[in-house]
C-alpha positions as CSV (number, residue, x, y, z in Angstrom):
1,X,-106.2,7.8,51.1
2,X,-108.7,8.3,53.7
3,X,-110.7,10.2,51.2
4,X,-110.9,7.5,49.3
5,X,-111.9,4.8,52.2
6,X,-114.8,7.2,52.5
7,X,-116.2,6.5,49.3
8,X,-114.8,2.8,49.5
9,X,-117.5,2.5,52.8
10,X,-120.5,4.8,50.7
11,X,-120.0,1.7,48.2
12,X,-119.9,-1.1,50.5
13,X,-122.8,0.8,52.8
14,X,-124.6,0.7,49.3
15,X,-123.4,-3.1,48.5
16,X,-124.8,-4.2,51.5
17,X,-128.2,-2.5,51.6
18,X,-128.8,-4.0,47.6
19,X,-127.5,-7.3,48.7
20,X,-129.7,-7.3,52.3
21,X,-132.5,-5.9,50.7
22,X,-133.3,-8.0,47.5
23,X,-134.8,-11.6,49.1
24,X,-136.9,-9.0,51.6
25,X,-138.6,-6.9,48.7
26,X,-138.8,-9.8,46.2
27,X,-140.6,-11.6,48.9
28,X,-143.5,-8.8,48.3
29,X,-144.0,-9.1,44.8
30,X,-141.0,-7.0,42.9
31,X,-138.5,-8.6,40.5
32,X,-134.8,-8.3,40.7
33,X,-135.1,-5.3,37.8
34,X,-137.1,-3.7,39.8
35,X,-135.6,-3.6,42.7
36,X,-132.0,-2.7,41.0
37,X,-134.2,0.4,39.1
38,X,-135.4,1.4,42.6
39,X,-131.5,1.1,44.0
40,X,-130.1,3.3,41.3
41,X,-132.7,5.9,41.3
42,X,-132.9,6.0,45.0
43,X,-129.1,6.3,45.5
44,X,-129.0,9.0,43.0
45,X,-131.6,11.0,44.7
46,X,-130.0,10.6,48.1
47,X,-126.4,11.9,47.1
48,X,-128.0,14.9,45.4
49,X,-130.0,15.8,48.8
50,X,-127.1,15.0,51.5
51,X,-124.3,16.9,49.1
52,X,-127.0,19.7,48.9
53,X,-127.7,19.9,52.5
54,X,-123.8,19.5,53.5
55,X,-123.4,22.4,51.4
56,X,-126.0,24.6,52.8
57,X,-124.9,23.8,56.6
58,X,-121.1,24.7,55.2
59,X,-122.2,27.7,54.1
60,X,-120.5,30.4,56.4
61,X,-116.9,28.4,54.7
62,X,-118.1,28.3,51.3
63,X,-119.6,31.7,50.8
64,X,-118.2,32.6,47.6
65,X,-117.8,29.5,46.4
66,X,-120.6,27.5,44.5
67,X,-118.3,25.8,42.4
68,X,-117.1,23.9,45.5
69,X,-120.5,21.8,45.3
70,X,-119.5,20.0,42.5
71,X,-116.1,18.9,44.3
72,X,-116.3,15.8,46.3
73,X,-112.8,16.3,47.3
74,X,-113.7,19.4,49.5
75,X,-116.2,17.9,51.6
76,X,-119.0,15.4,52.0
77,X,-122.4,15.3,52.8
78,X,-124.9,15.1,55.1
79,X,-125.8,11.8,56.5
80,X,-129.4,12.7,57.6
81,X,-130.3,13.4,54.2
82,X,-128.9,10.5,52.9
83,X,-131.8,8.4,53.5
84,X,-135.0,10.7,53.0
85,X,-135.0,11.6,49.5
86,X,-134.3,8.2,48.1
87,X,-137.3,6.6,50.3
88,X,-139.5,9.5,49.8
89,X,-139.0,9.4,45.6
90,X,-139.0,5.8,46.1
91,X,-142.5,5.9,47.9
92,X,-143.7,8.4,45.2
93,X,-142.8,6.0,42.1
94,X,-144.3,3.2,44.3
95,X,-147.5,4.8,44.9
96,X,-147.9,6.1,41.0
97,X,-147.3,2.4,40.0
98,X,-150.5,1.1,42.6
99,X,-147.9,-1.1,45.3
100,X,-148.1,-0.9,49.1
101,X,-145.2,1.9,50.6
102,X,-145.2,1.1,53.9
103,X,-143.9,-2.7,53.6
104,X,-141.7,-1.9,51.0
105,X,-139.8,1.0,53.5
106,X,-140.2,-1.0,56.3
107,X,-138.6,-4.4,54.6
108,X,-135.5,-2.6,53.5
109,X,-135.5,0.0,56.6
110,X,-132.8,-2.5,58.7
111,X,-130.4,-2.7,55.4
112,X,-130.8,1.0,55.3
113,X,-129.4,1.4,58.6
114,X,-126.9,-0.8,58.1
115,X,-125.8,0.9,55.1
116,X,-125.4,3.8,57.1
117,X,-124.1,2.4,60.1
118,X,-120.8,1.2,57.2
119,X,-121.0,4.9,55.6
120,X,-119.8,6.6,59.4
121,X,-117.1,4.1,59.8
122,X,-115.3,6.0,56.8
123,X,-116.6,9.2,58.3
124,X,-114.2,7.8,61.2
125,X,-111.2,7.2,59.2
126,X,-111.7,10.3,57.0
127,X,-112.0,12.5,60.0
128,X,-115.6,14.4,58.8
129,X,-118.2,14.6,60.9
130,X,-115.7,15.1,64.1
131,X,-117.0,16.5,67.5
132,X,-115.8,19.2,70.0
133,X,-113.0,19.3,72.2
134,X,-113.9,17.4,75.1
135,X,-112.0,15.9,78.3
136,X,-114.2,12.7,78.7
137,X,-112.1,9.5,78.9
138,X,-113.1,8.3,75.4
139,X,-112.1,11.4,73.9
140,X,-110.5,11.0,70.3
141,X,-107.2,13.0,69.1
142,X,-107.0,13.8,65.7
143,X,-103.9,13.9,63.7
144,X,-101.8,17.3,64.8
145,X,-104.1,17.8,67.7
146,X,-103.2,17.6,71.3
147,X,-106.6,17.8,72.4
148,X,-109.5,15.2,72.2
149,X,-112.8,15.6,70.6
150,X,-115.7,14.0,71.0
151,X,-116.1,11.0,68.6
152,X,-119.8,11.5,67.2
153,X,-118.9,9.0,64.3
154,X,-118.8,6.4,66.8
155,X,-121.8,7.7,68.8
156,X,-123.6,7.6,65.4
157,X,-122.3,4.1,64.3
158,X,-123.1,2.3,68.0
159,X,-127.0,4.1,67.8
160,X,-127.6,2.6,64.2
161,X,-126.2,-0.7,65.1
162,X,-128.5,-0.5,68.1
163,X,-131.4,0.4,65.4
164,X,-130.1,-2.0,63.2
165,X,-131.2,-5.0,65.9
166,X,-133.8,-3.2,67.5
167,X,-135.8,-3.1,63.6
168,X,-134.5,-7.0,63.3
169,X,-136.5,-7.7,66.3
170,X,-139.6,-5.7,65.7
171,X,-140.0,-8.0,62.5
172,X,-140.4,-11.2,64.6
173,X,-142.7,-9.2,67.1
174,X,-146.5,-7.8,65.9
175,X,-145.0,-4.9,65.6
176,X,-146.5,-3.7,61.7
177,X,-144.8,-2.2,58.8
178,X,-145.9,1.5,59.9
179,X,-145.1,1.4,64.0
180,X,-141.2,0.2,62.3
181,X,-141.0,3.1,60.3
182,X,-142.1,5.5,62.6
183,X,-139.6,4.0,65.2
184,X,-136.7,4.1,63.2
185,X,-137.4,7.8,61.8
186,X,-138.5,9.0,65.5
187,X,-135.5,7.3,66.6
188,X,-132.6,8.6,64.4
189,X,-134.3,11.8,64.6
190,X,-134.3,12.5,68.2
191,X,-130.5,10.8,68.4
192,X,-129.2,13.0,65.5
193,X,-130.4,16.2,67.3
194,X,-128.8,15.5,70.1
195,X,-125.6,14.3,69.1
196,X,-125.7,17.8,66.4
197,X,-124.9,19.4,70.0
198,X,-121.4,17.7,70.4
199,X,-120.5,17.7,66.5
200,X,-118.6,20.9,65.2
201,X,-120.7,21.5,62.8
202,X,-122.7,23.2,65.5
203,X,-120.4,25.8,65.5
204,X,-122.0,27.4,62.3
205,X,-126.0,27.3,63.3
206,X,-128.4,27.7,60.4
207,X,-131.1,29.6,62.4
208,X,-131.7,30.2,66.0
209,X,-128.6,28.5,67.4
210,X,-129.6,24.8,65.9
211,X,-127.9,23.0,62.3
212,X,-129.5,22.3,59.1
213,X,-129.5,18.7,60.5
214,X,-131.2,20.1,63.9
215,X,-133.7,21.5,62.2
216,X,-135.0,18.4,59.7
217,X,-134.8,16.1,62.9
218,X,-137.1,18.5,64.7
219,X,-139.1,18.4,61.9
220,X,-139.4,14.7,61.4
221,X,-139.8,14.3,65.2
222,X,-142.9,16.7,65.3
223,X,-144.8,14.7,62.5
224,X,-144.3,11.3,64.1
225,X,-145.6,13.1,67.0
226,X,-148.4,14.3,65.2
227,X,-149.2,10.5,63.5
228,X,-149.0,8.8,66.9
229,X,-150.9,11.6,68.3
230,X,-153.9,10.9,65.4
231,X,-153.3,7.4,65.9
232,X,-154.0,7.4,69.8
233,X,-157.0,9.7,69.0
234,X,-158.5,7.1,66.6
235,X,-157.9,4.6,69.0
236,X,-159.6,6.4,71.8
237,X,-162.4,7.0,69.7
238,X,-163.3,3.8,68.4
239,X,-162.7,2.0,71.6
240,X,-165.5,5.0,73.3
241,X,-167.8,3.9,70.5
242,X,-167.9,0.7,71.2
């Protein structure tokens, strides 16, 4: 049953980010086939690369058996990667075809993490994604557990929902397509590597004590860094010029 409320949220997370973002990207230019052809192929994409990555972080339980990837029932997937792929094959097809990227990612970025925000309430019910055993006043018992663990679900659904607003309010400010992109991306990253710390998957590092998860976080963080880093640079430069 709580198996099947997970999938129950993945489909309403994915309801809701079709339904929040089709006036936003028609407002650019797209139709409505379009925009469903984009959905489809970007949710496709983005179950692939999270069930992939779960599997890979997993590894050290699975070893032996690759036939387990193809069974939802045995686990689920990585939420980091649930986004990535889809925007980044979306952004390819969208560049091939001649149309802006950044608008389009930044208009349906807040549905996006809204999506996601939906998706870690069934990680809640479900019981994935758990954290450690902890003492802190909010700690959460599972069922047949006398001891609390940390409820990173929750940590993870109060951030997006932060996110969620924070990217709502950006839109009415002169913040542009690209500074809301970066935001989000530098945003999630740095909160997802630090909340990896109190999630048990941290128990089965990937390399040099951090996740799978730790690792593409660090990764993203270090080329925002570098774009605002270039950006600053330009900046500097043209206002020395002058």
């Amino acid at each position: 049953m709580r198996l099947t409320f997970f999938y129950a949220m993945v489909l309403a997370g994915f309801a809701a980010a079709v339904l929040i973002s089709v006036p936003r990207v028609r407002r650019l230019g797209f139709s409505n086939r379009q925009i469903l052809k984009f959905a489809v192929i970007g949710l496709a994409v983005d179950l692939i690369g999270a069930r992939l990555a779960w599997f890979i972080q997993q590894r050290p339980n699975l070893s032996g058996h690759w036939l387990d990837l193809l069974k939802l029932s045995s686990g689920g997937a990585s939420a980091l990667t649930v986004l990535a792929p889809g925007v980044l094959v979306i952004s390819w097809l969208l560049k091939r075809q001649g149309r802006p990227v950044l608008p389009v990612v930044a208009a349906i970025l807040p549905a996006l993490v809204l999506a996601m925000a939906i998706v870690r309430v069934g990680c809640f019910v479900n019981g994935c994604c758990y954290g450690l055993f902890t003492t802190v006043p909010w700690a959460i018992c599972s069922p047949g557990e006398a001891r609390g663990r940390h409820p990173t679900q929750l940590y993870e659904l109060l951030f997006l929902l932060g996110l969620f607003f924070l990217l709502l309010r950006m839109e009415k400010s002169s913040a542009g397509p690209a500074r809301r992109v970066w935001t989000a991306a530098a945003g999630y990253a740095a909160f997802r590597f630090l909340n990896d710390f109190f999630r048990i998957d941290h128990l089965f590092p990937f390399a040099w004590g951090l996740t799978v998860n730790q690792w593409i976080a660090l990764t993203v963080l270090m080329i925002c860094g570098a774009i605002a880093l270039k950006k600053r640079v330009i900046g500097c430069t043209r206002s020395c010029s002058g």
